[in-house]
PQR file of N, CA, C, O and H, with PARSE charges and radii, in Angstrom:
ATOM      1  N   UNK A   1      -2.916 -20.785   5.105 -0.4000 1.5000
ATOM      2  CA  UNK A   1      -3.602 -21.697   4.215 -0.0000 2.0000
ATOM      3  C   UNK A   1      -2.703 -22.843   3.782  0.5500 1.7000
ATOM      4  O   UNK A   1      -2.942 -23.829   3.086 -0.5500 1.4000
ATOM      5  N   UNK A   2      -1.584 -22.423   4.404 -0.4000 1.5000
ATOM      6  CA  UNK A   2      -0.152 -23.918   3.778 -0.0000 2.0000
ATOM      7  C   UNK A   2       0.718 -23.479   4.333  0.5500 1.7000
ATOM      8  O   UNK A   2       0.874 -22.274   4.530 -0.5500 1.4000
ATOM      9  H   UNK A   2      -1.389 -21.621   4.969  0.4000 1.0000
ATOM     10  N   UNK A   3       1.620 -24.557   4.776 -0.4000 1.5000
ATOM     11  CA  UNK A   3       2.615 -24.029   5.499 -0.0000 2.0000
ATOM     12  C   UNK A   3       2.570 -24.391   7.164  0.5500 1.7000
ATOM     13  O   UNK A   3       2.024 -25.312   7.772 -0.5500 1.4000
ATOM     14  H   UNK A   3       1.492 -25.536   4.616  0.4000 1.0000
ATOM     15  N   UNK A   4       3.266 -23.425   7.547 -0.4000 1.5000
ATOM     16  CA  UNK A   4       3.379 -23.366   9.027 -0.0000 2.0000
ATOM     17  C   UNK A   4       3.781 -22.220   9.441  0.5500 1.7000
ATOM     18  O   UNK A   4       4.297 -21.402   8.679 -0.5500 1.4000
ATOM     19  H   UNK A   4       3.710 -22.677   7.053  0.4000 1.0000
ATOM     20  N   UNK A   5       3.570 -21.986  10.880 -0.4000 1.5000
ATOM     21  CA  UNK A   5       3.726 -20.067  10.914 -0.0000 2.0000
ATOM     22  C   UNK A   5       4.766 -20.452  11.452  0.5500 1.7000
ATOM     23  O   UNK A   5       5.279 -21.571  11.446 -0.5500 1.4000
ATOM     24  H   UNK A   5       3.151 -22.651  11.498  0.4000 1.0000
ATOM     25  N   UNK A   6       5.312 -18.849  12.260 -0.4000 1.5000
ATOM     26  CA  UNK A   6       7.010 -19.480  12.995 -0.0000 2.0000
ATOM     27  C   UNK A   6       6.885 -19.876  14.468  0.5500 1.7000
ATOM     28  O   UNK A   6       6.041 -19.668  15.339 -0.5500 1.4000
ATOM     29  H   UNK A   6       4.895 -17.940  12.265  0.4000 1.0000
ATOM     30  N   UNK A   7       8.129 -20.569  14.406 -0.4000 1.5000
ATOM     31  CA  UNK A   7       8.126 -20.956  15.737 -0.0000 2.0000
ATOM     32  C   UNK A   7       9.870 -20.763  16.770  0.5500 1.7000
ATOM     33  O   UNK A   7      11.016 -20.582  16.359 -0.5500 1.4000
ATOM     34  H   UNK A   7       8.815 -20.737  13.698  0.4000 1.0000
ATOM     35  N   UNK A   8       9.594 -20.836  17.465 -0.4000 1.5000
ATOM     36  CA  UNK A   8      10.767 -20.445  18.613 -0.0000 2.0000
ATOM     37  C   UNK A   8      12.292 -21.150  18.024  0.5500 1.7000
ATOM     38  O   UNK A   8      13.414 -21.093  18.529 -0.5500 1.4000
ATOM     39  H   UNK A   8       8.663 -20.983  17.798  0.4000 1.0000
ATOM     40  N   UNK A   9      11.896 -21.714  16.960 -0.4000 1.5000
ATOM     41  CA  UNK A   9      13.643 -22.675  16.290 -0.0000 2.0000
ATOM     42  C   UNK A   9      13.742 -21.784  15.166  0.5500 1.7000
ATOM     43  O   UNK A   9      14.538 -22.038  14.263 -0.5500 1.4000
ATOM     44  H   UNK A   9      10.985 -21.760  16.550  0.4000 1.0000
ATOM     45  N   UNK A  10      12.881 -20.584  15.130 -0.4000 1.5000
ATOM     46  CA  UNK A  10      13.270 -19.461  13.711 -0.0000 2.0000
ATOM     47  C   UNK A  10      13.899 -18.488  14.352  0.5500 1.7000
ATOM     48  O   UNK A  10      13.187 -17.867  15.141 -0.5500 1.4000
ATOM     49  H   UNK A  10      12.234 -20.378  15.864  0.4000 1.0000
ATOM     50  N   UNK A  11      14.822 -18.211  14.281 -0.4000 1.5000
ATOM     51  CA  UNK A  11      15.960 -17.593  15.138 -0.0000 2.0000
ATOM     52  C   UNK A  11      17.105 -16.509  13.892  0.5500 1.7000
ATOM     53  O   UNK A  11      17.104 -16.725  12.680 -0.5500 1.4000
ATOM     54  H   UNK A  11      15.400 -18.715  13.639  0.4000 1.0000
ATOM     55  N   UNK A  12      17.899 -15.495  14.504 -0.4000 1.5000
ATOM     56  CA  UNK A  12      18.466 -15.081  13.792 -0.0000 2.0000
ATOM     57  C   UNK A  12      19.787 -15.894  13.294  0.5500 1.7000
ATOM     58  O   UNK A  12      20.526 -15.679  12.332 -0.5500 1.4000
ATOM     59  H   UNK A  12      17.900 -15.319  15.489  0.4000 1.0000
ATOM     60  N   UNK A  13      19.816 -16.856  14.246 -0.4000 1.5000
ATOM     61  CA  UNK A  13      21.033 -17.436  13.856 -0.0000 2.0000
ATOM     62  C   UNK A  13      20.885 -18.592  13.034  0.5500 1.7000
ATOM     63  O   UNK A  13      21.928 -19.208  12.815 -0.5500 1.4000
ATOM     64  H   UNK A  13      19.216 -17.030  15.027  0.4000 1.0000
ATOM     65  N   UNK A  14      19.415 -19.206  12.326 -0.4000 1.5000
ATOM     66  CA  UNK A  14      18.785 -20.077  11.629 -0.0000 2.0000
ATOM     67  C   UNK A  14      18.965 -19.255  10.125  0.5500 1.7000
ATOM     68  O   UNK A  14      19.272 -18.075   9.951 -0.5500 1.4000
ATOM     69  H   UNK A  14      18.568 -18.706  12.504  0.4000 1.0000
ATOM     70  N   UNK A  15      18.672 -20.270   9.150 -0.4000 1.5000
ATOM     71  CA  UNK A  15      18.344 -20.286   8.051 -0.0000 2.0000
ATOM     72  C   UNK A  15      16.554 -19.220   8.384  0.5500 1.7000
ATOM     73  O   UNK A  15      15.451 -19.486   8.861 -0.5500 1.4000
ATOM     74  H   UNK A  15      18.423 -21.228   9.291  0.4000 1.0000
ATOM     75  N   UNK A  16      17.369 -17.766   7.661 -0.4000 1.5000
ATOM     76  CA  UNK A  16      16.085 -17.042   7.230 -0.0000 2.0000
ATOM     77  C   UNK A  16      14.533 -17.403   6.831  0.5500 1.7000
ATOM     78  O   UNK A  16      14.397 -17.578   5.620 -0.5500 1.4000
ATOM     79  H   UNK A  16      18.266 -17.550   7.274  0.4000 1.0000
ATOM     80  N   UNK A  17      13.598 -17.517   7.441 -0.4000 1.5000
ATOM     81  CA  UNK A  17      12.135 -18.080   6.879 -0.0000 2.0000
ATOM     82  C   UNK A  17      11.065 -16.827   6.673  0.5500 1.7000
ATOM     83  O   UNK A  17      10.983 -15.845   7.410 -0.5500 1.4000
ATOM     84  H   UNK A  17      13.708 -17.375   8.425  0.4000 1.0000
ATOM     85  N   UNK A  18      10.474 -17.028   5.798 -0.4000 1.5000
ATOM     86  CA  UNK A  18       9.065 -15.884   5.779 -0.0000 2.0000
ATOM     87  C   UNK A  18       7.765 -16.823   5.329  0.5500 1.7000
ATOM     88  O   UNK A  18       7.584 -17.882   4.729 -0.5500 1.4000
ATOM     89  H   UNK A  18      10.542 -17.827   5.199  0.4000 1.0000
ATOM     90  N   UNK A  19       7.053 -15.904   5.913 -0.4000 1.5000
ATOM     91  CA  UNK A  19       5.522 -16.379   5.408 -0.0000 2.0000
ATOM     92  C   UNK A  19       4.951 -15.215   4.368  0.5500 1.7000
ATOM     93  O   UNK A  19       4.817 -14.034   4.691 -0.5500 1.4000
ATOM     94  H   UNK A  19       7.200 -15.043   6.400  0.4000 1.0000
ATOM     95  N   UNK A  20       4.649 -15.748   3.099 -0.4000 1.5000
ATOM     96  CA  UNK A  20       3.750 -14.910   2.367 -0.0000 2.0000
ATOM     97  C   UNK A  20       2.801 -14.782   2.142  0.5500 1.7000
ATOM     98  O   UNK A  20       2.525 -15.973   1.996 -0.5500 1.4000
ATOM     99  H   UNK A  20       4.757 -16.707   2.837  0.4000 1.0000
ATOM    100  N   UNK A  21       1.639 -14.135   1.900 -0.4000 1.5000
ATOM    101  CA  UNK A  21       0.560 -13.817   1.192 -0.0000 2.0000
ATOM    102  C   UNK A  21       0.304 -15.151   0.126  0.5500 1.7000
ATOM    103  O   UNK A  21       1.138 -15.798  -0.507 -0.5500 1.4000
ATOM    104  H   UNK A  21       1.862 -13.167   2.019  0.4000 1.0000
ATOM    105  N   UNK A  22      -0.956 -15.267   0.182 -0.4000 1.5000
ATOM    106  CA  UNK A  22      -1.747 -16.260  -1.277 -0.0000 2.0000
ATOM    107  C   UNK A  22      -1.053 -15.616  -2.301  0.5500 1.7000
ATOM    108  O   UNK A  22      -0.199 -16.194  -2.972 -0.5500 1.4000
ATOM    109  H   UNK A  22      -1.633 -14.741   0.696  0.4000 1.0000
ATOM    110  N   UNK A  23      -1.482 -14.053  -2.510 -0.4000 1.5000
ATOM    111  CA  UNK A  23      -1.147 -13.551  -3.586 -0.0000 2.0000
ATOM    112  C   UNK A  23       0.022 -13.335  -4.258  0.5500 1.7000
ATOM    113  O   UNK A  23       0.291 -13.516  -5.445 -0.5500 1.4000
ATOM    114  H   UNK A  23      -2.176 -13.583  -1.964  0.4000 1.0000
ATOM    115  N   UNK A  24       0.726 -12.898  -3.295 -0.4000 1.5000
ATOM    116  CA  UNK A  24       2.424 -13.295  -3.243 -0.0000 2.0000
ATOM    117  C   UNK A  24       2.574 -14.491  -3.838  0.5500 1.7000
ATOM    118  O   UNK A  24       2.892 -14.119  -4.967 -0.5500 1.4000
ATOM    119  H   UNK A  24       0.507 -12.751  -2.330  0.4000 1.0000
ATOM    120  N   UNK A  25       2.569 -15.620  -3.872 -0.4000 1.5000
ATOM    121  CA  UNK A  25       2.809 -16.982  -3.759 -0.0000 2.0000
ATOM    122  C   UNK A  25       2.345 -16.899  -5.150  0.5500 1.7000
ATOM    123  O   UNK A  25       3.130 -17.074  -6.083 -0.5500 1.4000
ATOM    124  H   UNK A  25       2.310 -15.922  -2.955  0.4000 1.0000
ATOM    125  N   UNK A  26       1.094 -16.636  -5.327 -0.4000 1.5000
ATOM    126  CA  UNK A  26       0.266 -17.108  -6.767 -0.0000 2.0000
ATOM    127  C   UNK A  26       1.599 -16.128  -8.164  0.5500 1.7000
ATOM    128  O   UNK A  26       1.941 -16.550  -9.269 -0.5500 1.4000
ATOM    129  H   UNK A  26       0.457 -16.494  -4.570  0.4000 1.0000
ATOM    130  N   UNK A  27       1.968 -14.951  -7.543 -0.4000 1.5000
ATOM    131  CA  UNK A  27       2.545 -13.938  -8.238 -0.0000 2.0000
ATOM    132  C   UNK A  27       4.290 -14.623  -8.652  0.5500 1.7000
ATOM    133  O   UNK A  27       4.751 -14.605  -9.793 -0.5500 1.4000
ATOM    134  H   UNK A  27       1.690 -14.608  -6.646  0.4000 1.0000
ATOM    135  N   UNK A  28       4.869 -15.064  -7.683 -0.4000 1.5000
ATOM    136  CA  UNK A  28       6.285 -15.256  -7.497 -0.0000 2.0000
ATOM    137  C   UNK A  28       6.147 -16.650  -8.029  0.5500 1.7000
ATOM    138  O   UNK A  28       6.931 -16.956  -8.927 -0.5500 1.4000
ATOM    139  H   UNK A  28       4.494 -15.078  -6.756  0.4000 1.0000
ATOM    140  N   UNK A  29       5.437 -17.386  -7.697 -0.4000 1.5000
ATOM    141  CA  UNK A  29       5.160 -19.360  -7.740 -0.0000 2.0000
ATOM    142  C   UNK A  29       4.017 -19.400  -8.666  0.5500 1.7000
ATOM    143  O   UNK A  29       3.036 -19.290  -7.930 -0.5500 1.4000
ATOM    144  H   UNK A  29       4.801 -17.138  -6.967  0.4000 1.0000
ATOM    145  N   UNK A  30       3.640 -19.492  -9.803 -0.4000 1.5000
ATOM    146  CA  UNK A  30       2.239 -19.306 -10.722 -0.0000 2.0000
ATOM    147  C   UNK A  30       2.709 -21.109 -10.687  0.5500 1.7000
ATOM    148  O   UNK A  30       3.784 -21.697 -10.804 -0.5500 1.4000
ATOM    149  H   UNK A  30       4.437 -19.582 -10.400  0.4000 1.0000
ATOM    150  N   UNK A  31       1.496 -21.484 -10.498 -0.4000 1.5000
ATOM    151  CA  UNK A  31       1.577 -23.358 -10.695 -0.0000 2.0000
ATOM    152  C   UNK A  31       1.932 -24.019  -9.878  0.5500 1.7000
ATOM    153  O   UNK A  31       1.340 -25.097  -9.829 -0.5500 1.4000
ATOM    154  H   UNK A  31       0.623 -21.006 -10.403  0.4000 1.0000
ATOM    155  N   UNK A  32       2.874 -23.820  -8.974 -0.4000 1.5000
ATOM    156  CA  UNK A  32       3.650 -24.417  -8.211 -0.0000 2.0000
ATOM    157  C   UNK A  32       3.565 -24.312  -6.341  0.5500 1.7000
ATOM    158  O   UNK A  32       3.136 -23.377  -5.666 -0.5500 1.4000
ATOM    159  H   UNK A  32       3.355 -22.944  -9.014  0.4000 1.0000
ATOM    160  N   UNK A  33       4.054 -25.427  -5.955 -0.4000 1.5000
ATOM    161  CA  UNK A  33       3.385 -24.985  -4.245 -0.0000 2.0000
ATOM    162  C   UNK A  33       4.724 -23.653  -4.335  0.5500 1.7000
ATOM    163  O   UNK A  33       5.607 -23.549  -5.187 -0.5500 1.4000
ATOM    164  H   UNK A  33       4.403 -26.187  -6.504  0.4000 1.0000
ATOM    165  N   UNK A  34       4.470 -22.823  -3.209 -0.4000 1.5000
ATOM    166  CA  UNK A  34       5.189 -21.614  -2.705 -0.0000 2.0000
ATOM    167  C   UNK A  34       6.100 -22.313  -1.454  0.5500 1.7000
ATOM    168  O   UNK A  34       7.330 -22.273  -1.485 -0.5500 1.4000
ATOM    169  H   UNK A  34       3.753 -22.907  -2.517  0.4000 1.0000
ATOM    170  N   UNK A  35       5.484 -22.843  -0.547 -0.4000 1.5000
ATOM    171  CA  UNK A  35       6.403 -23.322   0.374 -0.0000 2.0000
ATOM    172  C   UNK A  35       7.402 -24.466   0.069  0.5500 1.7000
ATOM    173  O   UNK A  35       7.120 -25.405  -0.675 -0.5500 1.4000
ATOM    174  H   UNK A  35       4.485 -22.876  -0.521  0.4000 1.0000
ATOM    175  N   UNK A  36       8.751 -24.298   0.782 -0.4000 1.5000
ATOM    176  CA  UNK A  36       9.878 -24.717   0.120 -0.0000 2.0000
ATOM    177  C   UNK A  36      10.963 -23.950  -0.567  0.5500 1.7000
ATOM    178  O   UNK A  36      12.189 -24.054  -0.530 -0.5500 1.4000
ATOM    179  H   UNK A  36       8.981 -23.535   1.386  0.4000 1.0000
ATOM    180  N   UNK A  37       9.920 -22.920  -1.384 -0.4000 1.5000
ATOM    181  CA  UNK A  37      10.861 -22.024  -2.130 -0.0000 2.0000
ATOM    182  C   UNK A  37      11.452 -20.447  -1.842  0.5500 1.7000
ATOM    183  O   UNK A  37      10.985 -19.524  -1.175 -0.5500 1.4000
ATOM    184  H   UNK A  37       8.925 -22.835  -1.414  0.4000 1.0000
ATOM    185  N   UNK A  38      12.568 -20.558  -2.570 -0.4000 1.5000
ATOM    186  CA  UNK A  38      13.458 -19.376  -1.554 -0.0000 2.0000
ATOM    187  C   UNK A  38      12.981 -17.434  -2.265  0.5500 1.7000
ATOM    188  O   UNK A  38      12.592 -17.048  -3.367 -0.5500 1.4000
ATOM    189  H   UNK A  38      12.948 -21.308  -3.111  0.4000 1.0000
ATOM    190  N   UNK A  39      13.151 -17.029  -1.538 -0.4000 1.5000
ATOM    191  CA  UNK A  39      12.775 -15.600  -2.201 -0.0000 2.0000
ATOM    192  C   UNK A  39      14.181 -14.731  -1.790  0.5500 1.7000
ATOM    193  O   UNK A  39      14.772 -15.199  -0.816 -0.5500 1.4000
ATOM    194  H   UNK A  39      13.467 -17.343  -0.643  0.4000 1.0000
ATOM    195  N   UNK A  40      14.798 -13.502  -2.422 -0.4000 1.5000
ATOM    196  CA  UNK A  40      15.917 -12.951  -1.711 -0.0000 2.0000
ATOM    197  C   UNK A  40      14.977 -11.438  -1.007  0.5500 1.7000
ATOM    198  O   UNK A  40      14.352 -10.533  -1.560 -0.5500 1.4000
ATOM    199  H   UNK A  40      14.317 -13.122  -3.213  0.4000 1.0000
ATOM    200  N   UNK A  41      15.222 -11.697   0.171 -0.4000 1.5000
ATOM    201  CA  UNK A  41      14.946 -10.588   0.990 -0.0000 2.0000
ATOM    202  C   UNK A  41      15.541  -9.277   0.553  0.5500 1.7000
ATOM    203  O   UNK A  41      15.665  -8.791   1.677 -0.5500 1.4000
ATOM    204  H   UNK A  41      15.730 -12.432   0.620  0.4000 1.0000
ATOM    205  N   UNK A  42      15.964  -8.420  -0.196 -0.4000 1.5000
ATOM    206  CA  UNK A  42      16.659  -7.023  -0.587 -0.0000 2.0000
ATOM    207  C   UNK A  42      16.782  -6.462   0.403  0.5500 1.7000
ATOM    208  O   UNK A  42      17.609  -5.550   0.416 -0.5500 1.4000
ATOM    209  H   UNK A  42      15.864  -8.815  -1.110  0.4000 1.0000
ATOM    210  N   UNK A  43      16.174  -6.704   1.389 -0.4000 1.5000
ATOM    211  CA  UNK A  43      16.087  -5.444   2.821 -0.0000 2.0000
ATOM    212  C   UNK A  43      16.924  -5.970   3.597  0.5500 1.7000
ATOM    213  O   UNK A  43      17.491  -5.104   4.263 -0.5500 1.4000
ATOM    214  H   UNK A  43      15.503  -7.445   1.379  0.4000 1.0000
ATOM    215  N   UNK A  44      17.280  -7.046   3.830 -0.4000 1.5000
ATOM    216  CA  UNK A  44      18.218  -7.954   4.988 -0.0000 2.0000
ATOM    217  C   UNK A  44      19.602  -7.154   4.159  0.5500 1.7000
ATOM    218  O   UNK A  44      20.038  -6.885   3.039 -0.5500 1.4000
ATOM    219  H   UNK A  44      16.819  -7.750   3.289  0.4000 1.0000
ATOM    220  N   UNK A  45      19.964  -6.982   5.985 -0.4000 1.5000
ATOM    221  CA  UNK A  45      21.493  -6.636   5.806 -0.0000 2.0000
ATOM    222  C   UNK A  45      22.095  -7.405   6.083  0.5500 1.7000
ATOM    223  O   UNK A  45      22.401  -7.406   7.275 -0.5500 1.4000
ATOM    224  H   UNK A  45      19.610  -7.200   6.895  0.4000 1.0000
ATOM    225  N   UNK A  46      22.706  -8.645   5.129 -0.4000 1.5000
ATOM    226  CA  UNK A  46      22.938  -9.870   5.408 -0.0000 2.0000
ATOM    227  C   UNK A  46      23.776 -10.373   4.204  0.5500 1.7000
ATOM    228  O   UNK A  46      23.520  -9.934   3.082 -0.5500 1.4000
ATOM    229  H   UNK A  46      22.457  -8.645   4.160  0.4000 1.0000
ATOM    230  N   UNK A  47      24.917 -11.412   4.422 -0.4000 1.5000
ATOM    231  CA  UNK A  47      25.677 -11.914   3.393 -0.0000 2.0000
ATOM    232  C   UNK A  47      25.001 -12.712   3.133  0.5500 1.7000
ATOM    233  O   UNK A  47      25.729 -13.303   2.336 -0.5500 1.4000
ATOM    234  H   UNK A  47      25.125 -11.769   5.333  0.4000 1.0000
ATOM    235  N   UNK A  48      23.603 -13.588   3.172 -0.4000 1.5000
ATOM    236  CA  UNK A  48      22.525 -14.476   2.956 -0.0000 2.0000
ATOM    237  C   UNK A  48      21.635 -13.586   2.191  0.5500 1.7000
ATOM    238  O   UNK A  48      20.824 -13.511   3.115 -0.5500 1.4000
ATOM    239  H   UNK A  48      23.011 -13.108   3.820  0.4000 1.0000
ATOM    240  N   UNK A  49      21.288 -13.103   1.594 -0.4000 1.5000
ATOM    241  CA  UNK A  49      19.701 -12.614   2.138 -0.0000 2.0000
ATOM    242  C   UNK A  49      18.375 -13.402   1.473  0.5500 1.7000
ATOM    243  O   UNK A  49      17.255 -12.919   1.307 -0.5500 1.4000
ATOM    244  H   UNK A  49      21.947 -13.163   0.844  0.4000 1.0000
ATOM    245  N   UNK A  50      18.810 -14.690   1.160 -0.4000 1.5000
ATOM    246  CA  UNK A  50      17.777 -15.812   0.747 -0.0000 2.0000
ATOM    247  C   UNK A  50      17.014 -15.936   1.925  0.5500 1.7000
ATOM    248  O   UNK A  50      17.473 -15.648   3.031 -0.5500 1.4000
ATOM    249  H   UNK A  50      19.720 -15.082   1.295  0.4000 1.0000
ATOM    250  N   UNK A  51      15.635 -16.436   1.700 -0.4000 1.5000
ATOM    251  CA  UNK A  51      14.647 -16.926   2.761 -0.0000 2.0000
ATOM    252  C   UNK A  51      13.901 -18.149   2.193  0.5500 1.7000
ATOM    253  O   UNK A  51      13.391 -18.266   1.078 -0.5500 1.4000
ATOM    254  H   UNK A  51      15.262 -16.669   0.802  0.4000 1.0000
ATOM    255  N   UNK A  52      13.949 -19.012   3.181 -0.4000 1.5000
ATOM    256  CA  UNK A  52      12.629 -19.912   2.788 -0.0000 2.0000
ATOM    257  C   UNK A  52      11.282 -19.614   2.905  0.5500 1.7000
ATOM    258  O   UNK A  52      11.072 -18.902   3.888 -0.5500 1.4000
ATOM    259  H   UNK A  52      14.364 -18.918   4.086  0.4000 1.0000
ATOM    260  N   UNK A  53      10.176 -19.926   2.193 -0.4000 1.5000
ATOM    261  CA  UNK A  53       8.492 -19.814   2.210 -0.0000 2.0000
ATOM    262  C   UNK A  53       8.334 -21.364   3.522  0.5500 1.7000
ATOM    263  O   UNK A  53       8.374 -22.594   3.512 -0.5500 1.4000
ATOM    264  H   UNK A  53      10.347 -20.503   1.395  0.4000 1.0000
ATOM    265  N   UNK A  54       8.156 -20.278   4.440 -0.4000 1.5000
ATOM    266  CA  UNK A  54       7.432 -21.728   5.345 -0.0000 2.0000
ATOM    267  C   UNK A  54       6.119 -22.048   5.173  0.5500 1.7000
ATOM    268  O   UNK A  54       5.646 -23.165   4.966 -0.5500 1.4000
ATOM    269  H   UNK A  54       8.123 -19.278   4.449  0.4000 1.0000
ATOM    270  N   UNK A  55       5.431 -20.763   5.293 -0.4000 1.5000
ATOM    271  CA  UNK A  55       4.334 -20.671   4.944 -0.0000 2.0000
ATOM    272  C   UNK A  55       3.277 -19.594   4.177  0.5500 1.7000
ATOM    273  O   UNK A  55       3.906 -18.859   3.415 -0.5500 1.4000
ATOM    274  H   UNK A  55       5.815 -19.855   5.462  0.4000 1.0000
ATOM    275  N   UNK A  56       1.592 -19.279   4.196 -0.4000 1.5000
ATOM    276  CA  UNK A  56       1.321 -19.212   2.705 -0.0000 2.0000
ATOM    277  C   UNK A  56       0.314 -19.098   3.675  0.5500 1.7000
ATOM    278  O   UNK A  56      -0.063 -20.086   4.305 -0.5500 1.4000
ATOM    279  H   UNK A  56       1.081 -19.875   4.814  0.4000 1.0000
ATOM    280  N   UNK A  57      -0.461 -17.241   3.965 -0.4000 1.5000
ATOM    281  CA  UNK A  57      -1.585 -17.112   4.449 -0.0000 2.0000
ATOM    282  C   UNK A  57      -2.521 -16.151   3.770  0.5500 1.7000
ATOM    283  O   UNK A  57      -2.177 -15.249   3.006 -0.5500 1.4000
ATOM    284  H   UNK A  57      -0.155 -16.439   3.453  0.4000 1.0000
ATOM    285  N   UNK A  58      -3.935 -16.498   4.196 -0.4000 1.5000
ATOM    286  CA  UNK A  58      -4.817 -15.221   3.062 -0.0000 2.0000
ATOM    287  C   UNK A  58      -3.959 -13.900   2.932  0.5500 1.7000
ATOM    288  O   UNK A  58      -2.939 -13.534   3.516 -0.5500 1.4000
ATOM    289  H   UNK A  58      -4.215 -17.230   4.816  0.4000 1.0000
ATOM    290  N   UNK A  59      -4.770 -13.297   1.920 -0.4000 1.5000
ATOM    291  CA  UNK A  59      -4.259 -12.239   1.404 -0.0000 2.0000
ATOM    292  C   UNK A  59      -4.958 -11.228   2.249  0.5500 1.7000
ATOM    293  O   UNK A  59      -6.174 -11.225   2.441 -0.5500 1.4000
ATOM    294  H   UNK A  59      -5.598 -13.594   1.446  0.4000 1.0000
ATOM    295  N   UNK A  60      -4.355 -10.619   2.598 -0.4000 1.5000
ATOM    296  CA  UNK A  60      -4.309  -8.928   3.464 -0.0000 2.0000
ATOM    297  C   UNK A  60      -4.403  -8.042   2.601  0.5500 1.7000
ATOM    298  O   UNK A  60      -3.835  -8.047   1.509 -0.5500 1.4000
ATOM    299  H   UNK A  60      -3.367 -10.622   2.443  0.4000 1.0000
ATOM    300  N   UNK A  61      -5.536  -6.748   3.268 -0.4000 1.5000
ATOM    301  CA  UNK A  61      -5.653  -5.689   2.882 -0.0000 2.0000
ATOM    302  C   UNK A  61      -5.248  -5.026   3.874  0.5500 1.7000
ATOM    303  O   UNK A  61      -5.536  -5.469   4.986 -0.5500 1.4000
ATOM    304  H   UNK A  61      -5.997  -6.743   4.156  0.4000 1.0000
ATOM    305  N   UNK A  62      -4.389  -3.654   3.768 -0.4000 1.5000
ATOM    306  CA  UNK A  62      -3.654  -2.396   4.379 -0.0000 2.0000
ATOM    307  C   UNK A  62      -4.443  -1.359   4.215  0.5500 1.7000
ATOM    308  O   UNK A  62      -4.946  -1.401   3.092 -0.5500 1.4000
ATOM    309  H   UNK A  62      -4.155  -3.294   2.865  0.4000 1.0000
ATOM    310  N   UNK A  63      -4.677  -0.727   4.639 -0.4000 1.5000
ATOM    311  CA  UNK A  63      -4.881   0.693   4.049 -0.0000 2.0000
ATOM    312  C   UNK A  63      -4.601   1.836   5.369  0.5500 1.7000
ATOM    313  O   UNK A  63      -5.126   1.929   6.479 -0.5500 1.4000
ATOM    314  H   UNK A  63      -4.269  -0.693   5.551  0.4000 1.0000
ATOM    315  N   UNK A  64      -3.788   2.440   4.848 -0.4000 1.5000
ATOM    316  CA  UNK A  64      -3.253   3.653   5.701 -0.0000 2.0000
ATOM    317  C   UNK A  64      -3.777   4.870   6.298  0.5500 1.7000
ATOM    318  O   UNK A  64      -3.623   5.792   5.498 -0.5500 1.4000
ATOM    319  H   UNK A  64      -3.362   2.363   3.947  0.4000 1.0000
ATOM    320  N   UNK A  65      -4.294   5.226   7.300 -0.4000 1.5000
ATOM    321  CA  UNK A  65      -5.153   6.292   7.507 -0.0000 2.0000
ATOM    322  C   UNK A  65      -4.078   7.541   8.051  0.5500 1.7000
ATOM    323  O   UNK A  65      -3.170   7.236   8.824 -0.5500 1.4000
ATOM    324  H   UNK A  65      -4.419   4.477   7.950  0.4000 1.0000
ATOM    325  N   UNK A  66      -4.206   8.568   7.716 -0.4000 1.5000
ATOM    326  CA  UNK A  66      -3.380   9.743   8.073 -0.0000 2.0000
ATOM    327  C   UNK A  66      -4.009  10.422   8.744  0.5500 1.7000
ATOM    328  O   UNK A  66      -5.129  10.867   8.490 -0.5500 1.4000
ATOM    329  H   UNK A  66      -4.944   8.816   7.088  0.4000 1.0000
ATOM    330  N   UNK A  67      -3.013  10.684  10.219 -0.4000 1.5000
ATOM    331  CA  UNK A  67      -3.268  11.025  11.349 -0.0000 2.0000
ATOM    332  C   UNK A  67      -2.772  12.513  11.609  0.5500 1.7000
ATOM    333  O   UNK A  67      -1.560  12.516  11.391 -0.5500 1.4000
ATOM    334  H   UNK A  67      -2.104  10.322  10.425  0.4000 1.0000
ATOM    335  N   UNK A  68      -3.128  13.552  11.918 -0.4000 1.5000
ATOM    336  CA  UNK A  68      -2.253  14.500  11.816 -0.0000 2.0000
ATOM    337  C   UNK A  68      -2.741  15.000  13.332  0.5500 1.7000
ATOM    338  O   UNK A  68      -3.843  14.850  13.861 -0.5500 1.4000
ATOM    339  H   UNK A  68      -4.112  13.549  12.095  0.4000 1.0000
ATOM    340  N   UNK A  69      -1.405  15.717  13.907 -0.4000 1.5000
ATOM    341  CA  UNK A  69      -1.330  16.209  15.725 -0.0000 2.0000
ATOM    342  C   UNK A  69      -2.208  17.327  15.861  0.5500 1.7000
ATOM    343  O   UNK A  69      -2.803  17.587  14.815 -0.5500 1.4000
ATOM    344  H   UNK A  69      -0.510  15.838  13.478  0.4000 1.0000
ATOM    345  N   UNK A  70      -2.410  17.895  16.604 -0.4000 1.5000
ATOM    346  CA  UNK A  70      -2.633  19.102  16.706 -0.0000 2.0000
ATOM    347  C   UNK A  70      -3.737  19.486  17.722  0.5500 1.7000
ATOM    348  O   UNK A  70      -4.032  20.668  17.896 -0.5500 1.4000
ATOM    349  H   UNK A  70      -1.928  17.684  17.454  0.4000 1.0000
TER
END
C-alpha cells in the first residue's frame, strides 16, 4: 500500500530493509509515514541490527492449523 517491495540490490551485504504490515506501521509510526523509518530487528545476529521500512502492505491474518502424524 506504500513503499516498494524488495528487489535484487537488497542484499546481505546492503543496508538491512523490511516491509511491514499497515498495522505494524499504524502501531510503531501513529501519524507519521512508516517508510523511511528504522525499526531494530532483535532477531538479526548482527552488529547493525537496524532496518529500514521500504515498504507498508495490508495487514495479514495467520492462523495456525495443527497437524499431527500418524
Amino acid at each position: 500500500v506504500e513503499g516498494r517491495t524488495f528487489n535484487r540490490n537488497d542484499t546481505n551485504d546492503t543496508q538491512q530493509v523490511v516491509i511491514i504490515s499497515r498495522r505494524t506501521a499504524q502501531l510503531l509510526f501513529p501519524g507519521r509515514p512508516a517508510v523511511g523509518q528504522q525499526i531494530r530487528l532483535v532477531f538479526l545476529d548482527s552488529s547493525d541490527p537496524w532496518a529500514i521500512v521500504v515498504g507498508v502492505v495490508g495487514d495479514v491474518s495467520y492462523t495456525a492449523t495443527e497437524q499431527t502424524s500418524g
